[in-house]
C-alpha positions in Angstrom: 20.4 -31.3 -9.5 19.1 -34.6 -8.2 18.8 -37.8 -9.8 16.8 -39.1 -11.8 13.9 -41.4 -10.0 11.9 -44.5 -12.0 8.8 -44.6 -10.7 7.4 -48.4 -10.3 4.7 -50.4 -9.1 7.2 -51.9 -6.2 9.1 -49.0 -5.4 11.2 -46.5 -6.8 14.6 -47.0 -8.7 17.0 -43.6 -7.7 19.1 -43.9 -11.3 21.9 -45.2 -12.3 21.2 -48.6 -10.4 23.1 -52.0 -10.6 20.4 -54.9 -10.6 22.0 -58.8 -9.6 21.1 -61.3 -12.2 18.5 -63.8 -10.6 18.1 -65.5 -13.8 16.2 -68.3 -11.7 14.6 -66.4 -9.2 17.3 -66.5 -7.0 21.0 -64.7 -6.8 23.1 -67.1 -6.3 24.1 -67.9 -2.6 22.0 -65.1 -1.0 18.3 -64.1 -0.1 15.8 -61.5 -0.3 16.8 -60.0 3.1 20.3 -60.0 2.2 19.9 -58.7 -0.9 18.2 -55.6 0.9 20.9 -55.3 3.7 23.5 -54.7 1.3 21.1 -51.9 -0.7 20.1 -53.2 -3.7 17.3 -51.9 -5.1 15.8 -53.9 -7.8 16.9 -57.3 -9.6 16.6 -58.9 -13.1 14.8 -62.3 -13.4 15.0 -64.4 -16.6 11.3 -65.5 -17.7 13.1 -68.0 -20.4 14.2 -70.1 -17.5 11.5 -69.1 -15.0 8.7 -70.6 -17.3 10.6 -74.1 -17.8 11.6 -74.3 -13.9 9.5 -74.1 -11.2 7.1 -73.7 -14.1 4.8 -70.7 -15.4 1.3 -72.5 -13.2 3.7 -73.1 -10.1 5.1 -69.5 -10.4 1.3 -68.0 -10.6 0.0 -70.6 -7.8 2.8 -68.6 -5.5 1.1 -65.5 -6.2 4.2 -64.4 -8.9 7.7 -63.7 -8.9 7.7 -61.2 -5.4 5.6 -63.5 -3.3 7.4 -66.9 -4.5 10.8 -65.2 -3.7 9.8 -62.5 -0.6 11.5 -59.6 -2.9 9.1 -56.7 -2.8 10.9 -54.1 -4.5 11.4 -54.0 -8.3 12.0 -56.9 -10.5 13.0 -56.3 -14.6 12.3 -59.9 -16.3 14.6 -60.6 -19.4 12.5 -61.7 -22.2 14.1 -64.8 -23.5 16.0 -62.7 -26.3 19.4 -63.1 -25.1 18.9 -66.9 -24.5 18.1 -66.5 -28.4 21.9 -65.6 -28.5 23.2 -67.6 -25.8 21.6 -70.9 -26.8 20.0 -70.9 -29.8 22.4 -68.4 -31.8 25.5 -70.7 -30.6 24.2 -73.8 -31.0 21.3 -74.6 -33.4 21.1 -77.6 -31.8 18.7 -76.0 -29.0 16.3 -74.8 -31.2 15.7 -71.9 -34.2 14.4 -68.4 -34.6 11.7 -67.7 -36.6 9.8 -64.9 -37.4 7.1 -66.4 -35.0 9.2 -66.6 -32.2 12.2 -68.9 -30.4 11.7 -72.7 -31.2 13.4 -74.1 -28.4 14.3 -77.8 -27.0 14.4 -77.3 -23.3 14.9 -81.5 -22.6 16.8 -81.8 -25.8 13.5 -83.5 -27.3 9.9 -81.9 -26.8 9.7 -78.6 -28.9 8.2 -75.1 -27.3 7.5 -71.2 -28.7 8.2 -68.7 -27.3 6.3 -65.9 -29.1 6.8 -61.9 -28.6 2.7 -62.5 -27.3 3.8 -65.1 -24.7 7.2 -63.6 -23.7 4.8 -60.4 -22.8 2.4 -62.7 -21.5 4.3 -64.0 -19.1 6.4 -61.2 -17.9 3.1 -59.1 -17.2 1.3 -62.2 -15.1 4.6 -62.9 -13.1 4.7 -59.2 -11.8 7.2 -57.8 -13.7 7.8 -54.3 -13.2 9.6 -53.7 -16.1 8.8 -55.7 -19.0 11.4 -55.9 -21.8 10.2 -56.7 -25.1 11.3 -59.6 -27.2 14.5 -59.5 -29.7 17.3 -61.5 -31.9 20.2 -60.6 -30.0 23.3 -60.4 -32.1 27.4 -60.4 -31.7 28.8 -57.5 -33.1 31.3 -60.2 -35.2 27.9 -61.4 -37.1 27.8 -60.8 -40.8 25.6 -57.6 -42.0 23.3 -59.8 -43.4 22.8 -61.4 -40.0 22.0 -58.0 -38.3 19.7 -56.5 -40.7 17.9 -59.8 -39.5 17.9 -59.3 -36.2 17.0 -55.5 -36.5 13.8 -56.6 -38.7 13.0 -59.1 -36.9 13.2 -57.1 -33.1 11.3 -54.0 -34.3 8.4 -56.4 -35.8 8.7 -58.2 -32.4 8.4 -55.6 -30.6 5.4 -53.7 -32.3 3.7 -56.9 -31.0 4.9 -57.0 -27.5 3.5 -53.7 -27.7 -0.1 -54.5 -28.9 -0.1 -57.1 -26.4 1.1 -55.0 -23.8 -1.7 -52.9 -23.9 -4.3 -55.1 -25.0 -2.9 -56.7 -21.7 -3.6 -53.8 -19.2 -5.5 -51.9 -21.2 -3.0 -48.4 -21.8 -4.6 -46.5 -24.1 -2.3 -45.5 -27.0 -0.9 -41.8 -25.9 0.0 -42.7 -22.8 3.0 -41.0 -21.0 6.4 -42.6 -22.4 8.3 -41.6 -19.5 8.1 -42.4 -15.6 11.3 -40.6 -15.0 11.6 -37.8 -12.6 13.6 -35.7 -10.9 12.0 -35.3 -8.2 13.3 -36.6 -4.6 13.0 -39.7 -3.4 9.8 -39.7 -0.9 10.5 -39.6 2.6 9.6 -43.7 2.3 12.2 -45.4 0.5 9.1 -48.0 -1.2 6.1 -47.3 -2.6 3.0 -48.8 -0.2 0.9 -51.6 -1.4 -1.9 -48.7 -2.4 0.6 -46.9 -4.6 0.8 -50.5 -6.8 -2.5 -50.1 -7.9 -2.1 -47.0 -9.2 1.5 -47.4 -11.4 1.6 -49.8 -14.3 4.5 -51.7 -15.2 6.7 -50.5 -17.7 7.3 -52.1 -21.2 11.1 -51.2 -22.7 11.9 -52.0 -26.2 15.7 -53.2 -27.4 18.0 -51.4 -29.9 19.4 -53.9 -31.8 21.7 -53.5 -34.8 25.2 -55.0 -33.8 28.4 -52.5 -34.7 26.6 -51.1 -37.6 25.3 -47.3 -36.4 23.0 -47.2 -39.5 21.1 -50.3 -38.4 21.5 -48.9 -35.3 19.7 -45.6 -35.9 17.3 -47.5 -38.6 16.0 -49.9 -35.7 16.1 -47.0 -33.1 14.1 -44.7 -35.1 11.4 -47.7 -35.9 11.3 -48.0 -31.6 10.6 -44.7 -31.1 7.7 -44.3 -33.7 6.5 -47.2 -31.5 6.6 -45.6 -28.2 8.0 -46.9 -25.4 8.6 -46.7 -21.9 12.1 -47.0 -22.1 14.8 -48.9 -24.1 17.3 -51.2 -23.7 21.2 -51.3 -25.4 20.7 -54.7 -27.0 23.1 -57.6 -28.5 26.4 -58.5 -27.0 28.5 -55.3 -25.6 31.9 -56.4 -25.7 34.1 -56.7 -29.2 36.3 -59.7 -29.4 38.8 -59.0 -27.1 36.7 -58.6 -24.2 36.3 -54.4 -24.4 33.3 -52.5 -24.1 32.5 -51.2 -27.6 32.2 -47.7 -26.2 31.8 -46.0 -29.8 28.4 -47.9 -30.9 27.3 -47.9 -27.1 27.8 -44.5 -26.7 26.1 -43.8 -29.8 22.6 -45.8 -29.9 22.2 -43.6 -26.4 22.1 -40.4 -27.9 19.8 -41.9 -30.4 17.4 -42.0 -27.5 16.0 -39.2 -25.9 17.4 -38.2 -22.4 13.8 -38.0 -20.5 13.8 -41.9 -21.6 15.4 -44.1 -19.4 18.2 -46.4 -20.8 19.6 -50.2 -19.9 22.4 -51.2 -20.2 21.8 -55.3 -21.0 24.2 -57.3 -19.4 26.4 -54.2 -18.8 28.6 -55.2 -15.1 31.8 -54.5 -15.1 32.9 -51.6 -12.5 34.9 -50.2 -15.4 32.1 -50.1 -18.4 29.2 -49.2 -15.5 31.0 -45.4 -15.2 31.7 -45.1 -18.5 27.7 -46.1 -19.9 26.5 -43.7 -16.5 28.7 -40.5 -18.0 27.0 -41.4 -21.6 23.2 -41.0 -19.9 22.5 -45.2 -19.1 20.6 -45.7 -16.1 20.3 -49.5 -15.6 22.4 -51.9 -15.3 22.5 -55.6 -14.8 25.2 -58.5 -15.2 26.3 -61.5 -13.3 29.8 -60.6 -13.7 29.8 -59.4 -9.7 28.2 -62.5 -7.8 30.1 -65.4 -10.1 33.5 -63.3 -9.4 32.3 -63.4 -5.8 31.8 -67.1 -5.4 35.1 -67.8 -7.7 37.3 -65.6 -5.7 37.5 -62.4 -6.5 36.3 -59.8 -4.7 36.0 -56.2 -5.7 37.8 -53.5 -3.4 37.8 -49.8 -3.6 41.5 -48.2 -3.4 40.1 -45.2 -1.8 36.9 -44.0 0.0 34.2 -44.3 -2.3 32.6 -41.6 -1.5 35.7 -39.9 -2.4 36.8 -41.3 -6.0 36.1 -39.4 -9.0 36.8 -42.9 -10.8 40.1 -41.9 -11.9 43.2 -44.0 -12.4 43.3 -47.5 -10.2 40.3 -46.4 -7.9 39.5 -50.0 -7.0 41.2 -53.4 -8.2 40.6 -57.4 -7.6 41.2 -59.2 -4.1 41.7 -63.0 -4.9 41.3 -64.1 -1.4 42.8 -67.5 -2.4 45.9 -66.4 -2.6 48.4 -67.5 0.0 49.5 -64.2 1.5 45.5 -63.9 3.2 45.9 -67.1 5.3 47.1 -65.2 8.2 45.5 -62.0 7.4 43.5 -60.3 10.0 42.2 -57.5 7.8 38.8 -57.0 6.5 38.4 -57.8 2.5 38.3 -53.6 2.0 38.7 -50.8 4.9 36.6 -48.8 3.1 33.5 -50.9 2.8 30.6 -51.8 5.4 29.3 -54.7 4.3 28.5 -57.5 7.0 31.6 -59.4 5.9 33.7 -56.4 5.9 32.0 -55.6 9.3 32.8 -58.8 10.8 35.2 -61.5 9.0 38.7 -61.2 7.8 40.5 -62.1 4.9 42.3 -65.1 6.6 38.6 -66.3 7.7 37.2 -65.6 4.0 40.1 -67.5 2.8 39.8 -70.3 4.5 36.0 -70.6 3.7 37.1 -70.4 0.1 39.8 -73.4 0.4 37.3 -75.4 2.0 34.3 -75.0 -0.3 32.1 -74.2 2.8 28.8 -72.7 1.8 28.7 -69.8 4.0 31.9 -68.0 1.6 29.4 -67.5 -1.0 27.1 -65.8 1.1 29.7 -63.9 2.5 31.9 -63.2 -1.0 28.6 -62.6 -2.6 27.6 -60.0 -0.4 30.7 -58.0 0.0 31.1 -57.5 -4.1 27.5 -56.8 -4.5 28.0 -53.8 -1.8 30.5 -52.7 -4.1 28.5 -52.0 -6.1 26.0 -50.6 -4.2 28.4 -47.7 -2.8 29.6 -47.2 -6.4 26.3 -46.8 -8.3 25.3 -44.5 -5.0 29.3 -42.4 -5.7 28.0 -42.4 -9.3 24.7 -40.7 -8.1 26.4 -38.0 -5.8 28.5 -36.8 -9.1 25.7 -36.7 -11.5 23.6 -34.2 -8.6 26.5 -32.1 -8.2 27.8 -32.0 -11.9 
């Protein structure tokens, strides 16, 4: 068996995939090129941000999101629904959610909308390959009464991100739901520029409905009469103590049909990325692995990767600030191939680190993003042989 491949305008996505958060166009400390010399395949850009700074007419005067940045390979843009949690949700003072869309304060003063029509808007003129549609994102410690909000409110959101979806581009109603295949990846690891013309972006809608599996199934249910390309695990994953709520995640993916691809929102941590691949989740994003990277720690495998069956303490933390890498010669991990594993040792990393030189996050940033590189790839070898 192989695995799964997502078909896109910019290239093809061989699932499960790890996609670094460049919520501003950018990840953090690193490029376009660099980004492709450690093997990433795609990345997810926030259009919340994107539209305040540079600006939605500067973005469009650079010809969109993969000319202004040089990335040519896929790019998933974030609707603005989890800044409704992040901001708005935790502190009213930045604005309110209304069943027209986010009222938000980007200066503090001056008022803006953000509308399920706009958020689609914008995503589809930037060059988004995969368009996610807007929702209320939730915790799973709000109230019932908050949810059932949130999972009225995102289904009636997204039926219009989906009329203007395809009064956007035109897809007539029927289309096929799924760009999923199993077929090989093509001999060409990207799509040409002729093969863009012929692919539309995708438009996934967001499962909402907190820790609550009948709100979950009520808002999944409402989705799929909708139709759409693919969907996305939606509201905050973790419970209070930090832990991946692995019952309710689990869960809304069986809801969804198998030849539908699934995201994981904001899913990053080595740990919770294996266990959401075993339950049938084939994107991920999260910016857990780049701001551990540029705060010190780095991510090492405790065995071959291509080796691990992601059993016991397969990989652990390397906090390169500690005292006992001053001296150290070794590479940050013997079993990884990145260009700082290929050419700098911990004692050289280290001493970057201590003295806040801008070249560490580069380095740091590309070694943990590698990571997981190799272990989405391990991942991929175990689904095609299971």
């Amino acid at each position: 068996m192989t695995p799964d491949i997502l078909h896109l305008p910019h290239g093809a996505l061989a699932l499960p995939t790890f996609l670094p958060d460049a919520t501003r166009g950018v990840v953090r400390a690193v490029d376009s090129a660099d980004l492709e010399n450690v093997g990433v395949e795609g990345i997810v850009m926030s259009i919340f941000h994107l539209m305040q700074r540079p600006g939605t007419t500067t973005v469009k005067a650079l010809g969109g999101l993969h000319a202004m940045t040089g990335w040519q390979r896929p790019i998933v843009t974030d609707s603005g629904g989890f800044q409704a949690y992040s901001l708005i949700r935790q502190n009213p003072r930045f604005g309110s959610l209304t069943d027209r869309g986010l009222v938000f304060r980007p200066d503090g003063k001056d008022k803006a909308l953000l509308t399920p029509e706009k958020s689609t808007q914008l995503q589809l003129s930037f060059g988004a390959d995969i368009v996610i549609c807007l929702d209320d994102c939730t915790h799973p410690d709000d109230s019932e009464a908050e949810q059932r909000e949130s999972v009225r409110r995102t289904i009636a959101w997204a039926r219009r991100c989906k009329a203007e979806f395809e009064r956007w581009l035109a897809v007539p109603r029927g289309a096929p739901a799924s760009h999923k295949s199993t077929d090989a990846p093509p001999a060409a690891a990207h799509s040409s520029p002729a093969d863009a013309v012929t692919r539309r972006p995708l438009l996934f809608g967001v499962i909402q409905g907190g820790a609550s599996k009948e709100l979950r199934k009520a808002c999944a249910e409402a989705l799929l009469e909708i139709g759409f390309d693919g969907f996305g695990y939606g509201g905050w994953p973790l419970d209070s103590d930090g832990a991946l709520l692995r019952d309710i995640v689990a869960y809304t993916r069986a809801l969804v049909p198998r030849a539908l691809p699934m995201h994981a929102l904001g899913i990053g941590h080595p740990d919770s990325v294996v266990a959401c691949a075993r339950m049938g989740y084939d994107l991920f994003d999260c910016t857990l692995p780049t701001r551990d990277a540029r705060r010190g720690r780095l991510m090492i495998f405790n065995q071959p990767p291509d080796e691990t069956r992601f059993e016991g303490q397969w990989w652990s933390y390397l906090y390169i600030g500690d005292e006992k890498h001053i001296k150290s010669s070794a590479p940050v991990c013997e079993y990884c191939d990145c260009p700082t594993c290929r050419r700098y040792s911990r004692g050289y990393l280290h001493h970057l680190f201590k003295v806040k030189d801008a070249a560490y996050g580069r380095l740091a940033t590309l070694h943990n993003l590698r990571f997981m590189t190799q272990l989405m790839a391990r991942l991929r070898q175990i689904i095609a042989h299971d």
